[in-house]
N, C-alpha and C positions, 0 to 999 in steps of 0.2 A: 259600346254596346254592353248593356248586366246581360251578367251572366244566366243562362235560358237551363231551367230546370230541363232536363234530360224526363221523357216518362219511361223509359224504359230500365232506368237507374235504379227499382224497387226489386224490377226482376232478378238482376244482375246482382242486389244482395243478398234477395233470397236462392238465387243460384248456390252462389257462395254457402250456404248453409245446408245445401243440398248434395255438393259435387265435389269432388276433388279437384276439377278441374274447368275453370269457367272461360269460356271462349268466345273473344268479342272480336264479330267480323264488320268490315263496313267498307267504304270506301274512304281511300284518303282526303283526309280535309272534311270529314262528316262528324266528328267532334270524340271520336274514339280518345286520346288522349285526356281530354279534359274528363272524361268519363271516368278514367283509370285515376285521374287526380282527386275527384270524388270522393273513388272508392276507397284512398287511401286517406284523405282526413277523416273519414268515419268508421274503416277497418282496420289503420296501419296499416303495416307491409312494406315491402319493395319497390318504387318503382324502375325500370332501366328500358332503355331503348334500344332497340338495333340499329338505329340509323345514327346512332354513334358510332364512329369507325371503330376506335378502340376495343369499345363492350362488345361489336360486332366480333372483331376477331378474336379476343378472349373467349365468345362463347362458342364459336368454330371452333378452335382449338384444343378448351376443356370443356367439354358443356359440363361434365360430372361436376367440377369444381366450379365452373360458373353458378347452375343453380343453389349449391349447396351452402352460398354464405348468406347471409341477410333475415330478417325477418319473414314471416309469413304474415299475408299470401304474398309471392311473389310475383311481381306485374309485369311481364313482357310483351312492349311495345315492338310492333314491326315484323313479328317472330317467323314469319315466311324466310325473313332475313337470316337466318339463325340457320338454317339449314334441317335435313335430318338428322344426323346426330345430337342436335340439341334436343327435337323431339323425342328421340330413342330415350334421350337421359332422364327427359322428364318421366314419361310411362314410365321406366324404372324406378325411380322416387316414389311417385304415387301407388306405382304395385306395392311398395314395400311397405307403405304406411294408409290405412284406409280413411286419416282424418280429413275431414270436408276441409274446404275451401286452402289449397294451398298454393294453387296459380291459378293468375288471372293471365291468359294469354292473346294479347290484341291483332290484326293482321290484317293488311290492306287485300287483300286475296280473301277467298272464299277456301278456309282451309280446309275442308275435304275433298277440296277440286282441284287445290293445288300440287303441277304435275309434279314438280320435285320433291314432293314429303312422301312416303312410303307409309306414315305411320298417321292415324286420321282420333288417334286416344278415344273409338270409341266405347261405350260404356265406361266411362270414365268422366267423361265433360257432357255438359250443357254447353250449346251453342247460343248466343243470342247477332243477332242481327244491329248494327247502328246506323242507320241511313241522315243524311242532313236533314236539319230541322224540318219537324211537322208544321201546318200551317196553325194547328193545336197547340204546340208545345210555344209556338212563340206570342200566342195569344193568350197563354195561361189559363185556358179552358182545365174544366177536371174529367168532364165526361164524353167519352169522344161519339162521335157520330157512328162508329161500328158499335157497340155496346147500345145505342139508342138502338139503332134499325133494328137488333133484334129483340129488343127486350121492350120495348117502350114506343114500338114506329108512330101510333098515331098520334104520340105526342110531338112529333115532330111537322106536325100539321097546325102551326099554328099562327095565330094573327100580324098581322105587322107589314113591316119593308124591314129587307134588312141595310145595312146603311153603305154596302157594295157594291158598284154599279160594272159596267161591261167593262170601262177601262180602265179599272183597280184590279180585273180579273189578268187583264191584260199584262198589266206588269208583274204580277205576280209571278207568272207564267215566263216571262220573256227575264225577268231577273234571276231567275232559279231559288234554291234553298241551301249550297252550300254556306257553315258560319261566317266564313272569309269574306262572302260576296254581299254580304248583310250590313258591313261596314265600309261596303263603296258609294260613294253619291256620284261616280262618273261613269256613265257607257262604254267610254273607250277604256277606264282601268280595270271595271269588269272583264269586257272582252279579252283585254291582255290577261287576265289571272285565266280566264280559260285557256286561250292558248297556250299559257304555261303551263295548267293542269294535265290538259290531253298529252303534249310534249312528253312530260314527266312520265306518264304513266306507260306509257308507248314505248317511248324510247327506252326507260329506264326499271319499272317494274316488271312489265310483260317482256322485255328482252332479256332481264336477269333471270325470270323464272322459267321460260321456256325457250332461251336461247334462242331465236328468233334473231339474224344475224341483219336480215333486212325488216323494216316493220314499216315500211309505207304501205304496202295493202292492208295493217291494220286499220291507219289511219285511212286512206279509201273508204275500205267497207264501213267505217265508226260515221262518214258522213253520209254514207247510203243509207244506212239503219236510221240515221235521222229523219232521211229524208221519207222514211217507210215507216216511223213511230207510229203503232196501234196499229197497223197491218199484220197478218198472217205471212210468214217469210215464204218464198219461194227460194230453194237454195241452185236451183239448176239457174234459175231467171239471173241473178246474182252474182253467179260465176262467169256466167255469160256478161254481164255488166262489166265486172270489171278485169274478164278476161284472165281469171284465177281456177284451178279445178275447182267442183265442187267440195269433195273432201276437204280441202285447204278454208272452204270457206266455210265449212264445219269446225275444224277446230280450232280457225280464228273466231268463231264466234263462242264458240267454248270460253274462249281466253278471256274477251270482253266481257262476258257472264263472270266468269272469275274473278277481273279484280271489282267488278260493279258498277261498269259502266253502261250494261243493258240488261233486263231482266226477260223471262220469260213466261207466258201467259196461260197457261195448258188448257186444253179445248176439254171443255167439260160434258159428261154425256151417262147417263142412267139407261141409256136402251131408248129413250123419248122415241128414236127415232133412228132408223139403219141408215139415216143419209145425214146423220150427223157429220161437220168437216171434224176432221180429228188434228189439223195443222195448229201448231200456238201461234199467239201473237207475240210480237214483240214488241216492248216500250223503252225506250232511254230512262235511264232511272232519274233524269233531273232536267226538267224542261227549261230550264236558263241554258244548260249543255247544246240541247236539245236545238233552241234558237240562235247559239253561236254557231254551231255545225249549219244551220242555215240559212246564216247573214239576214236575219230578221228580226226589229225588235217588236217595243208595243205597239207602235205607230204602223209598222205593217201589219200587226193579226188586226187591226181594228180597221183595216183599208177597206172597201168593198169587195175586190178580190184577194184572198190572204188562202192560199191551199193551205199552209200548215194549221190554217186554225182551229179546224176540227179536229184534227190529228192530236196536236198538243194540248187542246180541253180535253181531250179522253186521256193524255198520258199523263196532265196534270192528275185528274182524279184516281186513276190507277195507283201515280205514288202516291197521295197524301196516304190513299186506303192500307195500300201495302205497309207504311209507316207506324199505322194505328194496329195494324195486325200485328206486330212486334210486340205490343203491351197489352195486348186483347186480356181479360181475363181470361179470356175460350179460345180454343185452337179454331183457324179458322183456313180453309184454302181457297185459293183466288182462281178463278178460271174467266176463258170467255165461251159463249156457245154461239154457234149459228148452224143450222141446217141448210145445204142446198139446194139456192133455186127458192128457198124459205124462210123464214124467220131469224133472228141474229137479238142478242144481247150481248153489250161488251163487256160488263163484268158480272159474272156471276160468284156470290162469297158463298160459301156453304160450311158448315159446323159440323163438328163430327158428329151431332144428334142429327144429322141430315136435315135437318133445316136451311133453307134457301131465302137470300136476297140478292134481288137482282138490279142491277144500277145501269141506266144508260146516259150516254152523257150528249148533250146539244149544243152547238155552240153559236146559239140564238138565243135574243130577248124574251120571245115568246115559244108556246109551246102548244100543243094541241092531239087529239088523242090518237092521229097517226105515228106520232114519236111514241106510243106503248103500246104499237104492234109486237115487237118481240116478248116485252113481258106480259103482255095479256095471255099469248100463245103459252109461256114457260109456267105462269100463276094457273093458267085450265088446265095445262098436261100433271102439275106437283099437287094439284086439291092443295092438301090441309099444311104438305109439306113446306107450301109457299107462304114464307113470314111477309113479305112485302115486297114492292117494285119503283124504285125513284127514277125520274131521268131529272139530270143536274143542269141546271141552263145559266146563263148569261143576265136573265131577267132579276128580279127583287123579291117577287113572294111566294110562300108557299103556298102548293094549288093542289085539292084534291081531285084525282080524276077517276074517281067510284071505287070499285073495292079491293083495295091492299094497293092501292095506286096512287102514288103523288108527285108532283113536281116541287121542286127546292131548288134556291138561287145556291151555287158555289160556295157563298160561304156559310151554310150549312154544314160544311165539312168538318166548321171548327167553330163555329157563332153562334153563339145561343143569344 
């Protein structure tokens, strides 16, 4: 496979000439290394791992003397591994000198969540985010579909077919996007690289950072969550499920947010409406995961009955979007809304100019104007604030449905 420009790689140099300290979160296996190999053909520097036993233990040991030889920036892979004191050492470093860009610090964890770090260097670092490839990034598009919807939506209303039918959607979905999985041609070697993943992560990251002596209710509740992709969590319902407190299934789900294996969706709300639900959603952040956790490939979403298939077209479009929000040039937050008893859109993006697009997803060929009941509802409550309203389908073209309203085939997302 060549190697897949990263878009997020422009950030993460201008971070560098921004920060003292740049901080690349992702999950493992989502291309964070190669990103730091990058940055070092065209910044210099350091690179070093923590999952070298060795450097492991030298930087436990001395972190003051570990950071302190080498060039700048210095690139630390794995660095949850590293402990506190390695962090302590670095703040110290960086207190002492206020030149930009002198660590690049990587981390399968979400490191302000991570329970064992006491020290989070903020006002110090930029954070960026590194999720497995976009459906953009591996199509070498330049302009993504976030940056269209708000800047340019009705050009997105345009003639044609596009050349991806329902069961290209399908594998897309049921393959995932980690790099790894991009160079398998076999179903069963795929599957086995997930069950090695989950394994790894489980066993081995979430029991190291949070001591977690037993971690099969992780692994439980990681295949419920699947099973509930794009649902609203009930956490009493859950505990009840699998027979765990609730508490317990809060901060197991804390964890799994942590190292990236499920994200969260926050219920979006201006006052529209005092019976707004205020619960998030939750999405698996990588729908190949998503269809190992429940023994289904393309051949099943594309069956007549397929439950997860609604489920995982909305959790597909959720990540790509989250993906593209990583390199947005505009800050942008993700929500879902639905009111009780009334109207429901499952993603709503909004910009800090308070401008709104609202995205609903179908996982049918066709489409018609009872699928933009919620955004009709959200485009009349925002007037002017509302930039536009897409539901994503299964079908091939794009279809206007009157004003600020269109239908677009999936690979919209990333196909011009």
């Amino acid at each position: 496979m060549d190697l897949v420009s990263r878009r997020i790689a422009d950030h993460a140099v201008e971070s560098l000439d921004s920060f003292r300290v740049v901080i690349i979160n992702g999950p493992r296996q989502s291309g964070k290394t190669t990103l730091l190999r990058q940055l070092e053909a065209c910044r210099g520097g350091t690179y070093l791992t923590l999952d070298d036993g060795a450097l492991r233990a030298a930087a436990q040991a001395d972190p003051g003397a570990f950071i302190a030889d080498g060039p700048k920036p210095m690139m630390i892979d794995e660095i949850q591994r590293g402990g506190d004191d390695l962090v302590l050492a670095i703040k110290a470093a960086v207190d002492r000198s206020a030149s930009r860009g002198q660590f690049v610090l990587a981390g399968s964890t979400r490191f302000l969540a991570t329970p064992s770090l006491s020290e989070s260097l903020a006002g110090r670092a930029s954070v960026l985010d590194v999720w497995p490839f976009a459906e953009q990034e591996l199509a070498g598009g330049s302009m993504s579909f976030l940056s269209k919807a708000f800047d340019e939506p009705e050009a997105l209303r345009t003639p044609g077919e596009s050349d991806f039918g329902r069961s290209d959607y399908f594998e897309l979905i049921a393959r995932g996007s980690y790099p790894e999985i991009l160079t398998m041609r076999s179903e069963r070697a795929r599957d086995q690289w997930y069950v090695t993943y989950v394994r790894s992560i489980i066993d081995t990251d979430i029991r190291e950072m949070a001591k977690i002596d037993e971690p099969s209710g992780l692994g439980r509740l990681l295949r419920l969550l699947a099973a509930s992709t794009a649902q609203e969590l009930n956490l009493v319902k859950v505990g009840s499920d699998l027979g765990i407190h609730r508490t317990t299934v809060q901060r197991y789900l804390g964890l799994l947010e942590t190292v990236f294996l499920v994200q969260s969706l926050p219920a979006w709300s201006r006052n529209l409406t005092a019976r707004a639900v205020r619960r998030p959603k939750l999405h698996l952040t990588d729908t190949g995961l998503a269809a190992h956790l429940l023994s289904v490939d393309a051949e099943g979403l594309a069956a007549r009955v397929a439950p997860a298939r609604g489920p995982l077209v909305e959790t597909f479009i959720v990540g790509e979007l989250s993906k593209q929000a990583t390199w947005s040039p505009f800050r942008v937050g993700l929500y879902h809304w639905r009111v009780s008893q009334g109207p429901e859109v499952d993603l709503v993006i909004e910009r800090t100019n308070g401008r709104v697009v609202g995205v609903e997803a179908k996982a049918t060929d066709a489409v018609g104007l009872d699928d933009f009941k919620g955004l009709v509802a959200l485009r009349d409550s925002l007037g002017d604030g509302f930039v536009h309203g897409f539901v994503f389908y299964t079908g091939r073209r794009s279809l206007s449905f009157g004003d600020r309203l269109t239908a677009l085939p999936l690979s919209a997302l990333w196909d011009r």
